[in-house]
Residue, then its C-alpha position, 0 to 999 in steps of 0.5 A: x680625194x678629200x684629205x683626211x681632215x676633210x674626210x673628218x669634217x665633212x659630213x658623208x652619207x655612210x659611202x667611204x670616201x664620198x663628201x655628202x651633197x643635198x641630193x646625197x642625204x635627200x636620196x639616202x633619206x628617201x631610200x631608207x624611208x622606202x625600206x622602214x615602210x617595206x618593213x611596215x608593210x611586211x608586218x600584219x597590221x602595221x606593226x612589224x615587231x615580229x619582223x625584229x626577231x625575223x619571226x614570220x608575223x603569221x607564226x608568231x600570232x599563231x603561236x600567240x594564239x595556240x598559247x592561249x587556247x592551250x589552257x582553255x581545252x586543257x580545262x575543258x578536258x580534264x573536266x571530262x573525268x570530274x563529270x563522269x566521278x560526278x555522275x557515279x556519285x549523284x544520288x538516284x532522286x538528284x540524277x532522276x531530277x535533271x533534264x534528258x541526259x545520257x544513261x551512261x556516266x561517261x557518256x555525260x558530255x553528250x548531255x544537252x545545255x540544259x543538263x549541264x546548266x541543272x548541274x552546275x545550278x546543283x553544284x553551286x550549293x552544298x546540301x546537308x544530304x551530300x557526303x564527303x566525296x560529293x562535297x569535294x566533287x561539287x568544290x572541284x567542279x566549283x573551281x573548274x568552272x572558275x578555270x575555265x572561265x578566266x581561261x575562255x575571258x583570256x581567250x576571247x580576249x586574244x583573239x579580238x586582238x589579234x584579229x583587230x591586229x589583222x590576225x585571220x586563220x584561213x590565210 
C-alpha cells in the first residue's frame, strides 16, 4: 500500500487505494464512454435531456405535445357558442345567401368548408346594416380566428419538431 503521500501524488482512478496505470485510465475511459452513449441511446433522438430529470423521453414529448394542442382545441371549442350566437343573430337575407348549412343554429358546426369560409368572408367586413350585438360578434369571431391561428402555427410547429426529434405516437 502506497504511503499517503503517495496516495497524493499519485494520480488514481476513483478506486480507494489504487495507483492508477495506462491501462487503468484507458479502461476507466472506455467504461464511461459506454455509459455516456447507453445514456445517448436511451434518449429518443439523441438527445437525452429527458434522461437528466429521469423523465421517460416518450412522456416528456407527450406532455410537450399535450401542452401545445391544449389551446388549440380549447379555441376550437369555445368557438362553438360564438357560431351558434352568430347564427341567431344573422339577418334573414344574409343567412339566405350563404352556402347549404344546417337549419338549426346549434347545429352550424355541422355546416360544410364552404359555409364557414362565407362566414368568415362576412365576418371579415363591418357593414353599416349590422348592430351593436353583430359588430361585437363579428369582432369576437375576428380575434377567435387570430387565436386559433397562431394556436394551429404553434402546433404544427411542435409537431414537426418533435417528430424530426424522433417523437412517433403509435409507439
Amino acid at each position: 500500500m502506497p504511503s499517503r503521500a503517495g496516495l497524493l501524488s499519485e494520480q488514481h482512478c476513483g478506486w480507494p487505494r489504487l495507483s492508477c496505470t495506462d491501462d487503468d485510465r484507458a479502461n476507466d475511459e472506455l467504461a464511461r464512454l459506454l455509459v455516456d452513449r447507453a445514456q445517448l441511446r436511451r434518449g429518443v433522438g439523441g438527445t437525452g435531456n429527458a434522461d437528466s430529470f429521469g423523465m421517460d423521453p416518450l412522456l416528456a414529448q407527450w406532455l410537450i405535445f399535450a401542452g401545445v394542442a391544449t389551446p388549440y382545441v380549447v379555441e376550437v371549442l369555445r368557438q362553438v357558442p360564438l357560431l351558434t350566437r352568430v347564427m341567431r343573430a344573422l339577418p334573414e337575407d344574409v343567412r339566405q345567401r350563404l352556402p347549404a348549412h344546417p337549419r338549426r343554429d346549434a347545429w352550424a358546426l355541422f355546416g360544410s368548408t364552404r359555409f364557414f369560409l362565407a362566414l368568415f368572408r362576412y365576418a371579415r367586413r363591418d357593414e353599416a346594416a349590422d348592430g351593436p350585438e353583430m359588430r361585437a360578434l363579428k369582432r369576437a369571431m375576428r380575434r377567435s380566428v387570430a387565436r386559433e391561428g397562431v394556436f394551429g402555427l404553434l402546433f404544427a410547429t411542435t409537431v414537426a419538431l418533435l417528430w424530426r426529434h424522433g417523437w412517433r405516437p403509435w409507439h
